[in-house]
DOSELUM-299124 format. One record per residue (C-alpha): residue in one letter; residue number from 1; x, y, z. Coordinates in Angstrom, 2 decimals, always signed. Layout:
<site code="A" pos="NUM" u="X" v="Y" w="Z"/>
...
# end
This chain:
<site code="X" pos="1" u="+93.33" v="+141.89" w="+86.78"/>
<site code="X" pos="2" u="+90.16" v="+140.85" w="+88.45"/>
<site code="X" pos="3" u="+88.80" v="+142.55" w="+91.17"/>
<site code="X" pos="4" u="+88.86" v="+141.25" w="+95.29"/>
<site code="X" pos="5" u="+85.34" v="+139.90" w="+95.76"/>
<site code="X" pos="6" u="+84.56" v="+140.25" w="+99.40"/>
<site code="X" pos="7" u="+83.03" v="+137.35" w="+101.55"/>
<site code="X" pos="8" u="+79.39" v="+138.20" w="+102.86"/>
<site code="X" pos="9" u="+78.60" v="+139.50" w="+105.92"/>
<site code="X" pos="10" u="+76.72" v="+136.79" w="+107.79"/>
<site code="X" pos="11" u="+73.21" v="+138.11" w="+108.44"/>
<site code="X" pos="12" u="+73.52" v="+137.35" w="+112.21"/>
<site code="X" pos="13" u="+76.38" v="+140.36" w="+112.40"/>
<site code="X" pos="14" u="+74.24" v="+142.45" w="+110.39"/>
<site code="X" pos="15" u="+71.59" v="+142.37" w="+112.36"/>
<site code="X" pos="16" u="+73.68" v="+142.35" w="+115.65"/>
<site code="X" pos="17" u="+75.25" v="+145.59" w="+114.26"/>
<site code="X" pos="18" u="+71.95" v="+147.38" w="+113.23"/>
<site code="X" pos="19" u="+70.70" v="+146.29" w="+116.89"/>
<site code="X" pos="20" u="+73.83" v="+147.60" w="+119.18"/>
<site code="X" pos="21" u="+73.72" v="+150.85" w="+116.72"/>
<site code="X" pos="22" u="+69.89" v="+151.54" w="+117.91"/>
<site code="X" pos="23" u="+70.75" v="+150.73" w="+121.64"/>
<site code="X" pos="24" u="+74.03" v="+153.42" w="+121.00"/>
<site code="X" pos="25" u="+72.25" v="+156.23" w="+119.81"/>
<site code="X" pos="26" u="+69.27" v="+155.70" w="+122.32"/>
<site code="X" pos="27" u="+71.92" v="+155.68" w="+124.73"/>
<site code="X" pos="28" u="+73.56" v="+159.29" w="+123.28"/>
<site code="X" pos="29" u="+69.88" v="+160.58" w="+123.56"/>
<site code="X" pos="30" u="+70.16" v="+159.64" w="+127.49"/>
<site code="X" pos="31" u="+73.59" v="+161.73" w="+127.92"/>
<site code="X" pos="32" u="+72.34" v="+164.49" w="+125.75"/>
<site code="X" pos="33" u="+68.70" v="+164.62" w="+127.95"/>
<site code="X" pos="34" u="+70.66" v="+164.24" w="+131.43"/>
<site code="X" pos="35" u="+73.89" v="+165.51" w="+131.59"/>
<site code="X" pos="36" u="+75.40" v="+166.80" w="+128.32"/>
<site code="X" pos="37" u="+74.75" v="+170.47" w="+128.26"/>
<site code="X" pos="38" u="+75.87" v="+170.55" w="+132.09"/>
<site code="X" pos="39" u="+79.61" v="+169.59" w="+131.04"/>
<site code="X" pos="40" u="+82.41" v="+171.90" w="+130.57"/>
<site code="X" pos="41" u="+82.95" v="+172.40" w="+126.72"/>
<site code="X" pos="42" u="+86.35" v="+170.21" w="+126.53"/>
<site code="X" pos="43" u="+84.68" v="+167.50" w="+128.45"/>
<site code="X" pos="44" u="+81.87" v="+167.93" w="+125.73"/>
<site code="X" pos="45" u="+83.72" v="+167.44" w="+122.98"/>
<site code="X" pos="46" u="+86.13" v="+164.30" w="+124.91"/>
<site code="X" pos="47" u="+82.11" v="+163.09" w="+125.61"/>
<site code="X" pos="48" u="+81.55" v="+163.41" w="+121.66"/>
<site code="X" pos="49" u="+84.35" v="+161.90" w="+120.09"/>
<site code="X" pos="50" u="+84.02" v="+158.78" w="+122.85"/>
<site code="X" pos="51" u="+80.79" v="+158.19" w="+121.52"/>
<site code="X" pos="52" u="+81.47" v="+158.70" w="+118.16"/>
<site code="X" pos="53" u="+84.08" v="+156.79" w="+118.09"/>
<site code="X" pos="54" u="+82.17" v="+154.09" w="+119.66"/>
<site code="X" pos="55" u="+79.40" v="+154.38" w="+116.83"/>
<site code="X" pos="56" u="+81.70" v="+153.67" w="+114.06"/>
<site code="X" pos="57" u="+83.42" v="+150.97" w="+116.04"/>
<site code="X" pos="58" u="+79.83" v="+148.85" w="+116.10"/>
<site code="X" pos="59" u="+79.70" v="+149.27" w="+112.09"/>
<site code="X" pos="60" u="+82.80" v="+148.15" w="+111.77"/>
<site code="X" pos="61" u="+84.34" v="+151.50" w="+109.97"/>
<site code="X" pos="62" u="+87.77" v="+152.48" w="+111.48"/>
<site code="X" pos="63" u="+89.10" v="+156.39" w="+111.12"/>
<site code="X" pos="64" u="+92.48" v="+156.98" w="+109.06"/>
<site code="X" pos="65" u="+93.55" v="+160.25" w="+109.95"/>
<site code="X" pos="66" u="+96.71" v="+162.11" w="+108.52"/>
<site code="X" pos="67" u="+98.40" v="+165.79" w="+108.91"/>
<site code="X" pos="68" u="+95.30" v="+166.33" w="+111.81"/>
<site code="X" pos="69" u="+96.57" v="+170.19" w="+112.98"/>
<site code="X" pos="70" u="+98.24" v="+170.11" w="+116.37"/>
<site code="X" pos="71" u="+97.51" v="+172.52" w="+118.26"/>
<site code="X" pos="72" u="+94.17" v="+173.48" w="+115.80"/>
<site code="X" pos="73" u="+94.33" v="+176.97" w="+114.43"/>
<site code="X" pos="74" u="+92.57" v="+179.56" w="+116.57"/>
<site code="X" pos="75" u="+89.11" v="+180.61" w="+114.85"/>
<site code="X" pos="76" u="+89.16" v="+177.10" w="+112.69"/>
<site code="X" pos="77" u="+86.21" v="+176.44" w="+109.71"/>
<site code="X" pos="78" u="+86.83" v="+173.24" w="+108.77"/>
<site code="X" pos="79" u="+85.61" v="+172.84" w="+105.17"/>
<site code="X" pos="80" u="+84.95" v="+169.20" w="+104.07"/>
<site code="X" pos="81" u="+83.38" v="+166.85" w="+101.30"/>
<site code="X" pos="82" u="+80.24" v="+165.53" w="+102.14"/>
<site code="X" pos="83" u="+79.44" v="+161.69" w="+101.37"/>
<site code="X" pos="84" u="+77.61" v="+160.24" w="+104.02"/>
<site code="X" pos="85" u="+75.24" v="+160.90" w="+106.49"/>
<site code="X" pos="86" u="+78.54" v="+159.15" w="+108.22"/>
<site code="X" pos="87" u="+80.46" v="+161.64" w="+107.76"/>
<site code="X" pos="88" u="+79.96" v="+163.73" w="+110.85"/>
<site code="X" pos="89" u="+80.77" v="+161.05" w="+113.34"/>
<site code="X" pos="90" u="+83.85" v="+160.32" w="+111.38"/>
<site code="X" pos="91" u="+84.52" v="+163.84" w="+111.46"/>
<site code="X" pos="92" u="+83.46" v="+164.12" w="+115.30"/>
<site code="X" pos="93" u="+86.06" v="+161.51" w="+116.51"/>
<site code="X" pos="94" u="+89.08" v="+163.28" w="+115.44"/>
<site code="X" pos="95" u="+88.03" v="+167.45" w="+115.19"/>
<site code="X" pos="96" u="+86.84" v="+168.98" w="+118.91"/>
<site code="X" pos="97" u="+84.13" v="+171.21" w="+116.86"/>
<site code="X" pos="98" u="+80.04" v="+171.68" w="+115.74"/>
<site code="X" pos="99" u="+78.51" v="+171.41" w="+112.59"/>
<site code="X" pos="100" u="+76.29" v="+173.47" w="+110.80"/>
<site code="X" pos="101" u="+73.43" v="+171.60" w="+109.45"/>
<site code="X" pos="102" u="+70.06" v="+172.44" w="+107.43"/>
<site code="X" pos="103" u="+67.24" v="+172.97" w="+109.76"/>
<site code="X" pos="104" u="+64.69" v="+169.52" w="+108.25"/>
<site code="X" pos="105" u="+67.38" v="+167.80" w="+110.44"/>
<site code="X" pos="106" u="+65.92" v="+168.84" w="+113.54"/>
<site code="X" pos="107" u="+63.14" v="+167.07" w="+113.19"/>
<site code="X" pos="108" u="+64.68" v="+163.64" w="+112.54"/>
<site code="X" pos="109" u="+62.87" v="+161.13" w="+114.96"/>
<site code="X" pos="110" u="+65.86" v="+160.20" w="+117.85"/>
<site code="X" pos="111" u="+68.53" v="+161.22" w="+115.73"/>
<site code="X" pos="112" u="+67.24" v="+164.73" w="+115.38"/>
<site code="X" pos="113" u="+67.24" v="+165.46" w="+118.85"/>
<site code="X" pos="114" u="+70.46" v="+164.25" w="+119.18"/>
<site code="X" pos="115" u="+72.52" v="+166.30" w="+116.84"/>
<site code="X" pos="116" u="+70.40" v="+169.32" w="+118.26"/>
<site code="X" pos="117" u="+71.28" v="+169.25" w="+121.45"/>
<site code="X" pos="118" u="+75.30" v="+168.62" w="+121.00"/>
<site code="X" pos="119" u="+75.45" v="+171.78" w="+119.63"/>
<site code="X" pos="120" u="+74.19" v="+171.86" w="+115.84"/>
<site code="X" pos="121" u="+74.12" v="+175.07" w="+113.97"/>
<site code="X" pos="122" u="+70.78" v="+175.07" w="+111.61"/>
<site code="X" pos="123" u="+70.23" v="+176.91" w="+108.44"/>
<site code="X" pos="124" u="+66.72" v="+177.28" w="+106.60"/>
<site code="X" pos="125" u="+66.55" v="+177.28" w="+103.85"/>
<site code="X" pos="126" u="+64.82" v="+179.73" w="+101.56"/>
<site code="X" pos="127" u="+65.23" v="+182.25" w="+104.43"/>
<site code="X" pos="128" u="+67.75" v="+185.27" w="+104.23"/>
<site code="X" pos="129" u="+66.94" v="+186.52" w="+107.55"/>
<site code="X" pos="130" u="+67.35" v="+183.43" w="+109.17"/>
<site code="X" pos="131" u="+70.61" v="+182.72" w="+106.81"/>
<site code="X" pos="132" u="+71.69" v="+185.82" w="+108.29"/>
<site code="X" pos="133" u="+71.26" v="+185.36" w="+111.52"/>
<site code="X" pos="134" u="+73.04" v="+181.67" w="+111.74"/>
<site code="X" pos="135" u="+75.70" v="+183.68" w="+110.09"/>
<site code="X" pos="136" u="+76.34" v="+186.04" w="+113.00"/>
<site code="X" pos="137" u="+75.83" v="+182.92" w="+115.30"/>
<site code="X" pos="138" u="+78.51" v="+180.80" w="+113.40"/>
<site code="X" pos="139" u="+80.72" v="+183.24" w="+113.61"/>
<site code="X" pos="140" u="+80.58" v="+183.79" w="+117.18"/>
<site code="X" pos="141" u="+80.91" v="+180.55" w="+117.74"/>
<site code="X" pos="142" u="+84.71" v="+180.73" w="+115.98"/>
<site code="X" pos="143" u="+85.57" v="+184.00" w="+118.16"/>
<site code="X" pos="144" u="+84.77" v="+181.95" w="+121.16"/>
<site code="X" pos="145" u="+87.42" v="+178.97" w="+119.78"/>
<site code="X" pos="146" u="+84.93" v="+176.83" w="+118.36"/>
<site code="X" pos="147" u="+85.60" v="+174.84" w="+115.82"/>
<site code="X" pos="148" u="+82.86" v="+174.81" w="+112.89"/>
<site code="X" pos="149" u="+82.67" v="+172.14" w="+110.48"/>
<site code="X" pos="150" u="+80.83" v="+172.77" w="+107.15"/>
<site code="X" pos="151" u="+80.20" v="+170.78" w="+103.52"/>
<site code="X" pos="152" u="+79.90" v="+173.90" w="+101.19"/>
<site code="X" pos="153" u="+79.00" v="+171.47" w="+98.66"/>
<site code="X" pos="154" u="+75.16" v="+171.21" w="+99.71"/>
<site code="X" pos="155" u="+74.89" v="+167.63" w="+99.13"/>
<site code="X" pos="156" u="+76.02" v="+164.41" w="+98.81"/>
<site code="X" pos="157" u="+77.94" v="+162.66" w="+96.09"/>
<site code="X" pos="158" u="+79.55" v="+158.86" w="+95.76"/>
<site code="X" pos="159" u="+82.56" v="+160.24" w="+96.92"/>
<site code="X" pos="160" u="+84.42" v="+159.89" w="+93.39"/>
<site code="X" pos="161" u="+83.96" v="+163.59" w="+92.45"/>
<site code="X" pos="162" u="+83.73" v="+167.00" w="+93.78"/>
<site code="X" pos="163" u="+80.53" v="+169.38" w="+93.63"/>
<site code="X" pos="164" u="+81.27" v="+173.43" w="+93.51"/>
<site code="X" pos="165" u="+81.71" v="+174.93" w="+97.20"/>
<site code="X" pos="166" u="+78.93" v="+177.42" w="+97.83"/>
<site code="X" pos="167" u="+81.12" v="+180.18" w="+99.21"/>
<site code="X" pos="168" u="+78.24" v="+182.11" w="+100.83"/>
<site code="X" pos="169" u="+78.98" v="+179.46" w="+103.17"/>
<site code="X" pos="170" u="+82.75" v="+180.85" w="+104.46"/>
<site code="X" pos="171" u="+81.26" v="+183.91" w="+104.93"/>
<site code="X" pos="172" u="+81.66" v="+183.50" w="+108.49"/>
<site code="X" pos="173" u="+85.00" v="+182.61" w="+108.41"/>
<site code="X" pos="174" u="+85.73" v="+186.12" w="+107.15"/>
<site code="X" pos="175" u="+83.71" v="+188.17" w="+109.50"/>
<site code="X" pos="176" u="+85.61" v="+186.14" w="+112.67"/>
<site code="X" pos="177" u="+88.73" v="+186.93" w="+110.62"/>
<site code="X" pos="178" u="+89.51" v="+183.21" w="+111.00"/>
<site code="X" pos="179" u="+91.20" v="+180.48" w="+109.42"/>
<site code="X" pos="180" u="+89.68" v="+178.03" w="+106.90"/>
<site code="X" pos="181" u="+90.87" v="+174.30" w="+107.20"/>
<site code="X" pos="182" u="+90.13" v="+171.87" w="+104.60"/>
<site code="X" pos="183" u="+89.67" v="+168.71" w="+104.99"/>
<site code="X" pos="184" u="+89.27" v="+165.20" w="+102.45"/>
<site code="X" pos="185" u="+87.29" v="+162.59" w="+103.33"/>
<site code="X" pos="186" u="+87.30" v="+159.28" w="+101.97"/>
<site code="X" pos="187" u="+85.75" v="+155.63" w="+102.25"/>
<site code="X" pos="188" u="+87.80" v="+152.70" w="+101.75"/>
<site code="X" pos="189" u="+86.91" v="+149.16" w="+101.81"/>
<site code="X" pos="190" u="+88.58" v="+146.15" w="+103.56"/>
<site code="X" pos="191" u="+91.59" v="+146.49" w="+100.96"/>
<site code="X" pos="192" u="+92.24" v="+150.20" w="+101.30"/>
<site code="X" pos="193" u="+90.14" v="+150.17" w="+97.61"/>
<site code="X" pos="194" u="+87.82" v="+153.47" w="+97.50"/>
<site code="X" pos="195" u="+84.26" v="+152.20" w="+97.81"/>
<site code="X" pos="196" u="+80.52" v="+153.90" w="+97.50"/>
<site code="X" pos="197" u="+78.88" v="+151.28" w="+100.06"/>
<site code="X" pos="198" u="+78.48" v="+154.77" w="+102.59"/>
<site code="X" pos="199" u="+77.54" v="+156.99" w="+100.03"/>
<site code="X" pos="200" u="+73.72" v="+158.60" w="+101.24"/>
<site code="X" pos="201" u="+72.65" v="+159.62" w="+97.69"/>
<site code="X" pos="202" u="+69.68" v="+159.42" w="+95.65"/>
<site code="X" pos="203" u="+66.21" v="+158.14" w="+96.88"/>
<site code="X" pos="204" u="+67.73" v="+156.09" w="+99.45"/>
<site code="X" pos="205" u="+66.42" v="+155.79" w="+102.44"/>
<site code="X" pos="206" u="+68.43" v="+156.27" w="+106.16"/>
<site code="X" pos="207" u="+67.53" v="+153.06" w="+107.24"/>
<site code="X" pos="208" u="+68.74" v="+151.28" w="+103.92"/>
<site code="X" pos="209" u="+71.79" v="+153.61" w="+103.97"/>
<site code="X" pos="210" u="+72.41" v="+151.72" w="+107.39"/>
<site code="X" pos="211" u="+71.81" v="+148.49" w="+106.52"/>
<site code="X" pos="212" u="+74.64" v="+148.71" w="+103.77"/>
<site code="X" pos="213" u="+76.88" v="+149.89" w="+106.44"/>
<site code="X" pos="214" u="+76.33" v="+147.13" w="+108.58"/>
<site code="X" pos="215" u="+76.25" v="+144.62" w="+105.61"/>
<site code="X" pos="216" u="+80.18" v="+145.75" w="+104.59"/>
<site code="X" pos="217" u="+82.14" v="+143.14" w="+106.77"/>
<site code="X" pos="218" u="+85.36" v="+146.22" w="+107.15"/>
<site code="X" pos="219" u="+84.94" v="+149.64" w="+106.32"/>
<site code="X" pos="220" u="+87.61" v="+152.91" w="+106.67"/>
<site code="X" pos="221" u="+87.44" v="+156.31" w="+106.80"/>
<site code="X" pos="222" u="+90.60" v="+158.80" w="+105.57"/>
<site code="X" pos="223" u="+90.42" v="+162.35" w="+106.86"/>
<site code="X" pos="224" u="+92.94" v="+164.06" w="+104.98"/>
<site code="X" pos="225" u="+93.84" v="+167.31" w="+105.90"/>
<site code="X" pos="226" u="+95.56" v="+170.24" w="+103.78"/>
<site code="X" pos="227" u="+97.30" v="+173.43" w="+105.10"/>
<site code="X" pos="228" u="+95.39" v="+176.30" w="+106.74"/>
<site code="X" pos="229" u="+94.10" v="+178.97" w="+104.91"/>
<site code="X" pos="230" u="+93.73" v="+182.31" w="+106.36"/>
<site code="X" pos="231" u="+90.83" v="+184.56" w="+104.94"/>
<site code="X" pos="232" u="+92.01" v="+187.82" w="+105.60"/>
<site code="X" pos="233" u="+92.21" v="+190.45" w="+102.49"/>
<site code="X" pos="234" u="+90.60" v="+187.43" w="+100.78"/>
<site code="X" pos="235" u="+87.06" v="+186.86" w="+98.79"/>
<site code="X" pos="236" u="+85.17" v="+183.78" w="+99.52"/>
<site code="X" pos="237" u="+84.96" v="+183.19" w="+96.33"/>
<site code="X" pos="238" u="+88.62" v="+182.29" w="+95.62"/>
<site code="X" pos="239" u="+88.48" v="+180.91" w="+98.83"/>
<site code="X" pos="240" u="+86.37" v="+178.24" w="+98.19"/>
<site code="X" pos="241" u="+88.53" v="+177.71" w="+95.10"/>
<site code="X" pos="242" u="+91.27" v="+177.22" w="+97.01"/>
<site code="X" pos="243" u="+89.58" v="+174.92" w="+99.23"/>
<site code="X" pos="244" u="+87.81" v="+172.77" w="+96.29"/>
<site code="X" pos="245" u="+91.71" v="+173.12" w="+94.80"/>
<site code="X" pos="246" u="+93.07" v="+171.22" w="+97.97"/>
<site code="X" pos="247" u="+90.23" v="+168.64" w="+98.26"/>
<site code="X" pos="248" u="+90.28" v="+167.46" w="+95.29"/>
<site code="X" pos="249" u="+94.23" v="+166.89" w="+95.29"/>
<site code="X" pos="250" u="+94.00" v="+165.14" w="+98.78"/>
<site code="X" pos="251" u="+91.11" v="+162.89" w="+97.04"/>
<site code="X" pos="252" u="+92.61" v="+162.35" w="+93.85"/>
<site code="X" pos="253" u="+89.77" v="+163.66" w="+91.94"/>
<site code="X" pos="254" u="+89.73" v="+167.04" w="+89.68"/>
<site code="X" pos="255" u="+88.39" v="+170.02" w="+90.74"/>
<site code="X" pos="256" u="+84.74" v="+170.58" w="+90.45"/>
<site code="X" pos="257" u="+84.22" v="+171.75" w="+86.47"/>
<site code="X" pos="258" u="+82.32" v="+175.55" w="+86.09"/>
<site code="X" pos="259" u="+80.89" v="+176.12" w="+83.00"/>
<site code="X" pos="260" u="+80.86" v="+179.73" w="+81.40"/>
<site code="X" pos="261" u="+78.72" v="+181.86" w="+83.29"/>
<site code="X" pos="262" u="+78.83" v="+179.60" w="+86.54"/>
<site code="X" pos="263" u="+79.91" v="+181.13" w="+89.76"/>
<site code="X" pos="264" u="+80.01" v="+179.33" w="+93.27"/>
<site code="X" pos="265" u="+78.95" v="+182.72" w="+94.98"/>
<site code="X" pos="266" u="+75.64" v="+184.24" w="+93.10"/>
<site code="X" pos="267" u="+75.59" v="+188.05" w="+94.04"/>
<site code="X" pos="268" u="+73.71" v="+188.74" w="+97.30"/>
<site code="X" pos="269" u="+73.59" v="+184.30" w="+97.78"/>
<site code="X" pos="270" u="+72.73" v="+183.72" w="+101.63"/>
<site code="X" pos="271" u="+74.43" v="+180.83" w="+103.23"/>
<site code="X" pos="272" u="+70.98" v="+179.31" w="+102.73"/>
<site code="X" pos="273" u="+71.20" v="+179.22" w="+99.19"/>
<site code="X" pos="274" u="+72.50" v="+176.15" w="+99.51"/>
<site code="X" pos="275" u="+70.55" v="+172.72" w="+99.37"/>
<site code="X" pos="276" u="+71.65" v="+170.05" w="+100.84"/>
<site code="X" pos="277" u="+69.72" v="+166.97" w="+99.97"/>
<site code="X" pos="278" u="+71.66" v="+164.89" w="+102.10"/>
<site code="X" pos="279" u="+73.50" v="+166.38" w="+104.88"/>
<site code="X" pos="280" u="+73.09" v="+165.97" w="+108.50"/>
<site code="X" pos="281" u="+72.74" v="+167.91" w="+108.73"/>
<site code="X" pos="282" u="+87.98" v="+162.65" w="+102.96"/>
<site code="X" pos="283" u="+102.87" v="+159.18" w="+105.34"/>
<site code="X" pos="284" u="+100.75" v="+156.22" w="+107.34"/>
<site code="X" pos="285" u="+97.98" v="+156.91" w="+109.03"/>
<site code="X" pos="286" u="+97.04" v="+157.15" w="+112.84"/>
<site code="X" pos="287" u="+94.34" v="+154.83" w="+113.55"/>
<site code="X" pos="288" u="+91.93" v="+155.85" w="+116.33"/>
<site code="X" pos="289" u="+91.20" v="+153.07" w="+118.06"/>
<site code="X" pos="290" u="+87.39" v="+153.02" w="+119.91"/>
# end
């Protein structure tokens, strides 16, 4: 059976695209510096998901979302796979939340300042105290009804397998006594076929990673979510089993392998013992239209 060769984006819409992206996020730098923080928290997170959704309308990548909670569960951790540097705008048009990010992000030219001030959580890494700390902060954040979005994984893959969850990671999750939601996400091409064109891997660069984007002539995104999991009288360790259990069945993918000897939660492992290389910090589906 041979394989659906797509036609090439003409290089005028690739270029259009790359241009009305820079002009979108400049523009998301002029509501975060002027009237952002000022805005009641729902309005926030309607402001978010507008914009969002906007962003991955001008690339061309439209959101597939099925089982999204309704109403979300109080004290929520969304736990996803991370692909993308994508990802969080695809997450951020359908889940009201933050995300929690590694701290190099802050000082991302533009897009930096932009994630910061919407509400970012940071962890350093290499720093327990600090680890700590962001901890207390995340979890705070979920007694208050926010909504905290993490990739346990610590870094990016093609989107064709599943890395071990770092469960320091849900710690938080316990200590608001909260609920853990996972969540698949996956990229499609213009025939529903999974594709690697927004994988952010390797020694690519942002800027190359974009021009891909722009260069696919349709892209999709499936959020996939699984039931709730609640954390209480529960380890993190076989909760981020669980959670790895019910990605990788939403993706189609097995579960990430252990070897002997391998755990996901090295005694006394801060959140920050993670390393994310590339994080930003997968029934018919509802479209979400821009």
């Amino acid at each position: 059976m041979t394989a659906r060769k797509a036609r090439p984006t003409p290089l005028a819409v690739r270029v259009s695209r790359i241009g009305r992206l820079a002009l979108h996020l400049f523009r998301g730098l002029w509501i975060v510096h002027t009237r952002y923080g000022r805005l009641p928290l729902e309005r926030q997170h309607r402001e978010l998901q507008r914009w969002s959704r906007k962003l991955l309308a001008i690339l061309a990548v439209q959101v597939h979302r099925h089982d999204v909670p309704d109403p979300w569960p109080a004290r929520c951790m969304v736990v996803l796979n991370h692909v993308s540097w994508l990802d969080i705008f695809a997450v951020y048009a359908v889940v009201p939340g933050v995300f929690v990010a590694k701290s190099e992000i802050a000082g991302w030219p533009l897009v930096g300042s932009l994630v910061s001030r919407v509400g970012t959580l940071y962890i350093e890494r290499g720093n327990r105290g600090h680890a700590r700390r962001t901890n207390h902060r995340i979890a705070e954040k979920m007694a208050e009804g926010e909504i905290v979005c993490v990739c346990p994984e610590g870094t990016t893959t093609d989107g064709r397998e599943l890395k071990p969850f770092h469960a320091a990671l849900l710690q938080p999750a316990l200590e608001a006594q909260g609920v853990l939601q996972p969540l698949a996400l996956r990229y499609v091409d213009a025939h529903g076929e999974q594709t690697t064109v927004p994988a952010y891997v390797g020694e690519q660069s942002l800027l190359a990673s974009m021009w891909a984007i722009a260069s696919a002539r349709r892209l999709g995104v499936e959020l996939r979510f699984g039931p709730p999991l609640a954390v209480i009288g529960r380890h993190r360790r076989d909760l981020a089993r669980d959670c790895e259990e019910a990605i990788a069945a939403r993706l189609g993918v097995p579960p990430p392998h252990r070897g002997a000897g391998t755990r996901a939660d090295p005694p006394g492992a801060p959140p920050s013992a993670s390393h994310p290389t590339r994080s930003p910090y997968p029934a018919q589906a509802d479209r979400v239209s821009p």
